[in-house]
SERO-4910 file (N, C-alpha, C, O; in steps of 0.05 Angstrom, whole numbers):
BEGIN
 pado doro    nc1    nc2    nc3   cac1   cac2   cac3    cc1    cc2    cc3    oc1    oc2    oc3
  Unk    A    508   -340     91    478   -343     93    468   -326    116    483   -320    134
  Unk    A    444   -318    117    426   -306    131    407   -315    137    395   -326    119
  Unk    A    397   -317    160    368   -330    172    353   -312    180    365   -293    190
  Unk    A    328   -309    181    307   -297    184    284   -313    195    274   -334    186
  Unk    A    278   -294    222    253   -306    236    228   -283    239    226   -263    254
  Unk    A    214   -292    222    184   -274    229    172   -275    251    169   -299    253
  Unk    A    157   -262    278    133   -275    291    114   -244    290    120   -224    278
  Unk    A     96   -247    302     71   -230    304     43   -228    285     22   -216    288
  Unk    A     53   -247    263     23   -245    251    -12   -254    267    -12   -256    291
  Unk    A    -32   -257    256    -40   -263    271    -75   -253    253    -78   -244    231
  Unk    A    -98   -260    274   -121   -254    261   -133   -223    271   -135   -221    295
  Unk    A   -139   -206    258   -147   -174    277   -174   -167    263   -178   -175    240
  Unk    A   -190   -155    275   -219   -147    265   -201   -113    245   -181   -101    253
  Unk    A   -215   -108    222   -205    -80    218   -204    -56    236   -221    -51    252
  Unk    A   -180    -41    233   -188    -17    244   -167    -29    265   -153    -11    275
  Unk    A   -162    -48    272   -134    -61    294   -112    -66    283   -106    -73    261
  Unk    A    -95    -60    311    -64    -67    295    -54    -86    298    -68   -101    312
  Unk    A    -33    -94    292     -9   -107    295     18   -104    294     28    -85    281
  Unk    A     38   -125    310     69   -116    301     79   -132    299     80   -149    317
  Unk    A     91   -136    279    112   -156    274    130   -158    274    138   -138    263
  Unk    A    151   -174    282    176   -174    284    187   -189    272    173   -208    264
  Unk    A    227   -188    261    241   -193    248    265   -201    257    283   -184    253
  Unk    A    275   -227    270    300   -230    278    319   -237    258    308   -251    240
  Unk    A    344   -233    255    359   -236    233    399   -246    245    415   -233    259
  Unk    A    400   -271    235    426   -286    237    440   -294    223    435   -290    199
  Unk    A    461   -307    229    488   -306    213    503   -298    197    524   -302    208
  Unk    A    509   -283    168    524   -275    154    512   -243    166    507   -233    145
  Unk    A    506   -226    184    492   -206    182    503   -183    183    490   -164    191
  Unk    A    537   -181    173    549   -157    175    546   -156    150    560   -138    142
  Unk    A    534   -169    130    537   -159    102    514   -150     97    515   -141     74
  Unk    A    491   -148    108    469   -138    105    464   -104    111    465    -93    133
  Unk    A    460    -91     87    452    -57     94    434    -46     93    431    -21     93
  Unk    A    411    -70     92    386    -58     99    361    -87    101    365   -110     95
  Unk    A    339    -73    110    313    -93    119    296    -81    104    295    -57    100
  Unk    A    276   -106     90    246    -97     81    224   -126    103    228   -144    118
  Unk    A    199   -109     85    182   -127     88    171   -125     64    173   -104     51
  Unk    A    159   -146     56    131   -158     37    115   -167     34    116   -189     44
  Unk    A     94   -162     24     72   -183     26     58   -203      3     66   -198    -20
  Unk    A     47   -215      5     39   -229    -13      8   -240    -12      6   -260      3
  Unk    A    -19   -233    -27    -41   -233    -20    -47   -259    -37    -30   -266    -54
  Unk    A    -71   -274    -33    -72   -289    -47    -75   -288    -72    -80   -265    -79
  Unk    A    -74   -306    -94    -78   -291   -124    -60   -271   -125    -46   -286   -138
  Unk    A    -54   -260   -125    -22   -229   -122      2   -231   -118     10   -248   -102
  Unk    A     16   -218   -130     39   -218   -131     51   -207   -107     39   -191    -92
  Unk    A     77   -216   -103     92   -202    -78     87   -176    -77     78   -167    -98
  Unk    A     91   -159    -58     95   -125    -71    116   -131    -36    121   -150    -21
  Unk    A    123   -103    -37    144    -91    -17    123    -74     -3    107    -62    -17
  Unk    A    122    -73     18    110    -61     45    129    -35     54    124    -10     51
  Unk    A    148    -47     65    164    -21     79    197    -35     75    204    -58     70
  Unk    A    212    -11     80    245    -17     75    258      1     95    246     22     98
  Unk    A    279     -3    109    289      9    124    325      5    108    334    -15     96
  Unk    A    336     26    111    368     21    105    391     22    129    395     47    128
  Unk    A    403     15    143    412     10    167    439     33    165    449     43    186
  Unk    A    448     39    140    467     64    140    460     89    141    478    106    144
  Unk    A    431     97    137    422    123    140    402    116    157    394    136    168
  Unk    A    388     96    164    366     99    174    336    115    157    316    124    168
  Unk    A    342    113    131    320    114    122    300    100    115    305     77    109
  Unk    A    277    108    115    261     83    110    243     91     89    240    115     85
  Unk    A    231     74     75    207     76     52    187     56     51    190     34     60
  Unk    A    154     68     36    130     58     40    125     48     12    135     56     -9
  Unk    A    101     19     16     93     26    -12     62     37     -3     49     37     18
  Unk    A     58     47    -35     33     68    -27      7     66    -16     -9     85    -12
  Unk    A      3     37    -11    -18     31     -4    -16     24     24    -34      9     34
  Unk    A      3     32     39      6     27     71     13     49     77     -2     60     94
  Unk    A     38     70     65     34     93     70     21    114     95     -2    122     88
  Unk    A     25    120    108     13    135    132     -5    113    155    -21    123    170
  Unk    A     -1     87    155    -18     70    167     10     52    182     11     52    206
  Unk    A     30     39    169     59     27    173     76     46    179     75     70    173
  Unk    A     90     35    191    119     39    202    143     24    213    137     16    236
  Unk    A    172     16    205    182      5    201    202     16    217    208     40    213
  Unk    A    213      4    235    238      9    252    250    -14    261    239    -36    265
  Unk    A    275     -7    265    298    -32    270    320    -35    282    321    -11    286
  Unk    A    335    -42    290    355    -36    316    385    -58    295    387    -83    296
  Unk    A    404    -42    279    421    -63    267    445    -77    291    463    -93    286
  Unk    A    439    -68    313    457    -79    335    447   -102    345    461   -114    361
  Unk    A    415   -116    338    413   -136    344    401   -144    327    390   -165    332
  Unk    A    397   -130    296    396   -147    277    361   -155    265    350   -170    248
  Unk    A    352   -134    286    323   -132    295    306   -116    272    317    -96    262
  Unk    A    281   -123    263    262    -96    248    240   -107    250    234   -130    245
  Unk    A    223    -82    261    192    -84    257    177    -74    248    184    -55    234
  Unk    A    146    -80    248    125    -69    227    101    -71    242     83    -88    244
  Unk    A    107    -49    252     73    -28    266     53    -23    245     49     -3    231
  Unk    A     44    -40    246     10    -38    229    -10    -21    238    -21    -31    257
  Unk    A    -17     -3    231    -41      4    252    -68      8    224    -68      3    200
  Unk    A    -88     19    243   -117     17    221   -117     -3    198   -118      5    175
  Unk    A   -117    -25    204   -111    -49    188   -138    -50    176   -159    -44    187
  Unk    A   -133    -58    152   -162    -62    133   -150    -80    111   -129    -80     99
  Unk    A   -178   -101    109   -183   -133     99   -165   -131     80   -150   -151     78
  Unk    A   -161   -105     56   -139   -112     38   -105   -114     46    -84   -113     33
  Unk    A   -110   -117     67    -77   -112     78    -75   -152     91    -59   -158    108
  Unk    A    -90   -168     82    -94   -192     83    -74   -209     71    -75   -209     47
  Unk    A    -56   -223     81    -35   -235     58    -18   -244     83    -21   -238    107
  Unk    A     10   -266     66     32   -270     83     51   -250     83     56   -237     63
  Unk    A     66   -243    111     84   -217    100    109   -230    113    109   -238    136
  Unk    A    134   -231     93    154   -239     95    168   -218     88    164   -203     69
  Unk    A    193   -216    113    214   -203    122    243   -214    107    252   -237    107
  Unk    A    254   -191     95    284   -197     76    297   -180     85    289   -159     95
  Unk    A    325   -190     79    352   -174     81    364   -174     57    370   -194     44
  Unk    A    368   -145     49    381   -138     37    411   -135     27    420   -116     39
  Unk    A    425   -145     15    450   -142      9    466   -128    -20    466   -139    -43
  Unk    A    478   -106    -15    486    -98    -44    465    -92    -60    469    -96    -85
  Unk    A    436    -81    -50    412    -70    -69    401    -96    -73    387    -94    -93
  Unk    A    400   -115    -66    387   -135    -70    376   -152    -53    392   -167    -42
  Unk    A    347   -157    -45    340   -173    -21    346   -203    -31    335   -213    -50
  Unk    A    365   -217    -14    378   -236    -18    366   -263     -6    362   -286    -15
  Unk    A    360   -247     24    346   -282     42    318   -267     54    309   -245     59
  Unk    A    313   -287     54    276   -283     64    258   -302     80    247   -321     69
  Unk    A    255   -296    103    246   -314    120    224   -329    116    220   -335     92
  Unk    A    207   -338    135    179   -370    124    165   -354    117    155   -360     95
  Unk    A    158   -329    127    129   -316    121    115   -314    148    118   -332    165
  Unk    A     97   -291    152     83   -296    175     53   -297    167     52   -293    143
  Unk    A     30   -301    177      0   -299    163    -11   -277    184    -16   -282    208
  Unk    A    -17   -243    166    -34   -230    175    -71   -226    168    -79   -210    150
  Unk    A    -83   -235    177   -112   -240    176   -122   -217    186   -116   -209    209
  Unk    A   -143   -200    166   -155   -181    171   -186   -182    164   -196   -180    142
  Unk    A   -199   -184    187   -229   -187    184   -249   -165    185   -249   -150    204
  Unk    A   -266   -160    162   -286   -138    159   -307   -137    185   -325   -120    186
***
């Protein structure tokens, strides 16, 4: 098993950022990579950002694209999500997963990012 702790969400006027963070425990040598997600109300999950901990690559989805950024430290198990120019559609819970074998397996509470016009 894997545990996951979100913190940093929070309420921001648009046009402000945020960062969130991702602590990650126990089974965590089997994990080869971190995402995030979000989930708006009425909406489906979608994927935010992904980091892979053996190349260090990372990927966007397209509607955060050039605004997010996703970095992570796998020596302490750590990943974050630099929000910047935040705008009201970026409103939703965003929960942090670990990936195992191509598959995000555990997924932490969720954090609540609030974005006000």
């Amino acid at each position: 098993q894997v545990q996951l702790v979100e913190s940093g969400g929070g309420l921001v006027q648009a046009g402000g950022s945020l960062r969130l963070s991702c602590v990650a425990s126990g089974r965590t040598s089997s994990v080869d990579g971190m995402g995030w997600f979000r989930q708006a109300p009425g909406k489906e999950r979608e994927i935010v950002a992904r980091i892979l901990w053996s190349s260090g690559s990372t990927g966007y989805g397209d509607s955060v694209r050039g605004r997010f950024t996703i970095s992570g430290d796998k020596a302490t198990n750590t990943v974050y999500l630099q929000m910047d120019r935040l705008k009201p559609d970026d409103t939703g819970v965003y929960y942090c997963a670990a990936r195992i074998m191509n598959t995000y397996e555990f997924w932490g509470q969720g954090t609540q990012v609030t974005v006000s016009s």
